[in-house]
C-alpha positions as CSV (number, residue, x, y, z in Angstrom):
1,X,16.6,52.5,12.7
2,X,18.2,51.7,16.0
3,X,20.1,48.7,16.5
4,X,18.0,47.1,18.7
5,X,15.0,47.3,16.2
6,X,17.4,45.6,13.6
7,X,18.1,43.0,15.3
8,X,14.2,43.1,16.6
9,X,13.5,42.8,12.9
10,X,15.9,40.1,11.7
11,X,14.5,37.6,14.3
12,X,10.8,38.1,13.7
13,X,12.1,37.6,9.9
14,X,13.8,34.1,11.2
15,X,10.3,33.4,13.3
16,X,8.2,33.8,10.4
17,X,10.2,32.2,7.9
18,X,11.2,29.5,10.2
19,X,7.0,29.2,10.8
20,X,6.2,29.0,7.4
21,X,8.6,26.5,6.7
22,X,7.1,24.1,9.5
23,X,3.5,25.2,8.0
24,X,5.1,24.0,4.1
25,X,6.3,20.7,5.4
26,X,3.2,19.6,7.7
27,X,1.1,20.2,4.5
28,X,3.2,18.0,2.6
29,X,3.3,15.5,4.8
30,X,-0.4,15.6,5.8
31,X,-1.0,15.2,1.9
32,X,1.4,12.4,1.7
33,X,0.6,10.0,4.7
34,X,-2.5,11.4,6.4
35,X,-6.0,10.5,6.2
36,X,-6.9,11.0,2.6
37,X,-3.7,11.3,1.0
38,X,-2.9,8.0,-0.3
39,X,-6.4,8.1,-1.6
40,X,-5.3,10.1,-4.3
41,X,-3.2,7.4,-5.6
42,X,-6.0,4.3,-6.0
43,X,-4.7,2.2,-8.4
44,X,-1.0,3.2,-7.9
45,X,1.5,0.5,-8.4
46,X,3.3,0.2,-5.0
47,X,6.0,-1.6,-3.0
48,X,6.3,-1.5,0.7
49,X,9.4,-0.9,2.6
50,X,10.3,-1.8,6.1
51,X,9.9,-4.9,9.1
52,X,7.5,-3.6,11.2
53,X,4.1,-4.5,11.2
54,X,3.0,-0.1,11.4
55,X,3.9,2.9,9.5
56,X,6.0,1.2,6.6
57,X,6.8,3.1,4.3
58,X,4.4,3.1,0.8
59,X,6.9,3.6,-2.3
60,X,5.0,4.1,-5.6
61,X,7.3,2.8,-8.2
62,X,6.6,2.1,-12.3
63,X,3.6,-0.6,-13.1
64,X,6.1,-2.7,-15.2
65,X,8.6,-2.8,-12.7
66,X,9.6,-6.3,-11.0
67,X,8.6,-4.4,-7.5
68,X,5.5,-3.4,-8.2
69,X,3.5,-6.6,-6.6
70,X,0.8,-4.3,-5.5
71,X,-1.3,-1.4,-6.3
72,X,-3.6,0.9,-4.1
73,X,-7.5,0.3,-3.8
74,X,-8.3,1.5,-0.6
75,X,-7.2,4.1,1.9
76,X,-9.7,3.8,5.3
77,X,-9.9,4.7,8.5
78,X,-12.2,1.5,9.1
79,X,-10.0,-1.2,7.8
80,X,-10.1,-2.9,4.4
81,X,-12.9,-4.6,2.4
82,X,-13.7,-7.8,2.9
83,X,-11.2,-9.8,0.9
84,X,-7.6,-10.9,0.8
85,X,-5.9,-7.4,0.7
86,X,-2.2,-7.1,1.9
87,X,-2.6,-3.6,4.3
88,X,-0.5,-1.3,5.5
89,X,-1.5,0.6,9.2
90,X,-0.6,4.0,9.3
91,X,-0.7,5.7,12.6
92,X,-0.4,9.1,13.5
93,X,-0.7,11.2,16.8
94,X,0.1,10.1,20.5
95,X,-2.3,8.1,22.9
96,X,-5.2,8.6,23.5
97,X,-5.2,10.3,20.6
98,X,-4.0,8.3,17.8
99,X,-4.9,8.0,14.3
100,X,-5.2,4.8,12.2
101,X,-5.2,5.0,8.5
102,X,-5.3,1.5,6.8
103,X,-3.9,1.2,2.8
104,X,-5.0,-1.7,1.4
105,X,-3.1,-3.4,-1.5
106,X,-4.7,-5.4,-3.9
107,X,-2.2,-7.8,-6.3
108,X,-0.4,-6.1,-9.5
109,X,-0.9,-9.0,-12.2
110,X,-2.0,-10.5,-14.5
111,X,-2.2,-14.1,-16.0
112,X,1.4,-15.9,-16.5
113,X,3.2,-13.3,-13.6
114,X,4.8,-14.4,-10.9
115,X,4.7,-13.3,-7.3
116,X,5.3,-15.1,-3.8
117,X,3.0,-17.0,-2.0
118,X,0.3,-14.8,-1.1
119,X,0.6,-15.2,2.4
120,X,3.5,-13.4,1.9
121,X,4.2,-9.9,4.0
122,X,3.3,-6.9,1.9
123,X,7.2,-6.1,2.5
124,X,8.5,-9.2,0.8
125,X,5.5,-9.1,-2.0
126,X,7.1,-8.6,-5.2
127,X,7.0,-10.0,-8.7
128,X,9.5,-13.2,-9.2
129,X,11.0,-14.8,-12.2
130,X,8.6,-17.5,-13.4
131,X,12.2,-19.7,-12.9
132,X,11.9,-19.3,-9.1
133,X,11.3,-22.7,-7.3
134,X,9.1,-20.5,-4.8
135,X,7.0,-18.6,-7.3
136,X,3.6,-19.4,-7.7
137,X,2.2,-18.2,-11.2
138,X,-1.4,-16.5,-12.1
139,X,-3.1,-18.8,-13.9
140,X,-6.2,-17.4,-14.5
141,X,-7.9,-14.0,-14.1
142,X,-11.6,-13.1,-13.3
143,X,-11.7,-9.3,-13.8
144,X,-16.0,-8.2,-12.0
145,X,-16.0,-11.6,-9.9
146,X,-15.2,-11.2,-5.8
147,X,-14.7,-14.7,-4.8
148,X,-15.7,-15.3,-0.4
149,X,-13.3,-18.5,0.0
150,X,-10.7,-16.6,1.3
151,X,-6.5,-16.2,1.1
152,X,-4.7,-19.4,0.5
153,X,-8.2,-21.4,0.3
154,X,-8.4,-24.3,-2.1
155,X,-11.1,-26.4,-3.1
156,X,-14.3,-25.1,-4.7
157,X,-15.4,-22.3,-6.5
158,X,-13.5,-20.5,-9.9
159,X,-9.9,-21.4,-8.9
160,X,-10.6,-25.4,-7.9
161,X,-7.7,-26.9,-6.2
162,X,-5.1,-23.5,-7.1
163,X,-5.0,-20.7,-4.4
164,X,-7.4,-18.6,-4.7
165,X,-6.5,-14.2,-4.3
166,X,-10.1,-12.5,-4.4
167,X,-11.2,-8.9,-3.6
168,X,-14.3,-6.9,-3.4
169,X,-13.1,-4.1,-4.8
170,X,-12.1,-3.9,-7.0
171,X,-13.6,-6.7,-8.0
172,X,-11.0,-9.4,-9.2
173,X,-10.2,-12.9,-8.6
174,X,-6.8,-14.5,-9.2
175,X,-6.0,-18.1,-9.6
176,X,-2.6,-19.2,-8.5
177,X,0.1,-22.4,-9.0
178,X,3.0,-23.5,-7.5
179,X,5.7,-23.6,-10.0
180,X,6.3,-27.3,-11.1
């Protein structure tokens, strides 16, 4: 073999393996963050990283852990249910051409856990000590029962005069107090 043909041979050896290395990490990151690879994880415990408003980062973490104020029910292109989910916007591609995938986060609680305010940001959502002046604890729990009041809404059906977190689907409502 002639050394031009070796050295012919050695780079189309570095093309290819370079290619397929390109190929193995977009299919890994497809799976991860495009369209349908969160939905793989519904009911994942969750906390979400980063300021911005688009492409935070989604970190699954334990179910028991203090940072794990959310879990995964959704993953749309469409937007969320109708309820009070936290969401997370995922885009993808360059205009015209971009992509929105929407997480939606439902709470990670149940009754006598603490958590923020549920106005909160998804980024800042994550189970308090009970001790905490700004926690508001779950007071009750209505696992089948979607609740149309709204976030933060007070007065009136299951909850009364406590806030009121409710989703579709799944379908829970959680009652909420301010810590006294």
């Amino acid at each position: 073999m002639t050394r031009d043909r070796r050295r012919l041979s050695r780079r189309t050896s570095w093309i290819a393996g370079a290619a397929v290395a390109v190929v193995a990490v977009g299919a890994f990151a497809w799976t991860q963050f495009g369209p349908g690879g969160l939905r793989s994880d519904l009911g994942a415990c969750v906390r979400v990283e980063g300021e911005t408003l688009v492409n935070q980062a989604i970190v699954k973490v334990d179910c028991g852990s203090p940072q794990a104020g959310l879990r995964i029910a959704a993953v749309s292109e469409s937007g969320c249910p109708e309820g009070d989910y936290s969401s997370v916007l995922q885009q993808t591609g360059e205009t015209p051409n971009v992509t929105s995938t929407w997480t939606c986060l439902v709470l990670n609680g149940d009754v006598g856990d603490c958590f923020p305010h549920p106005s909160e940001r998804a980024e800042k959502f994550r189970k308090l000590a009970c001790t905490d002046p700004a926690a508001y604890r779950i007071t009750r729990k209505f696992d089948g029962h979607f609740e149309e009041t709204g976030r933060t809404r007070r007065g009136g059906g299951v909850c009364g005069e406590e806030v009121t977190e409710s989703y579709r689907d799944p379908p829970v409502t959680y009652c909420l107090a301010p810590i006294d």
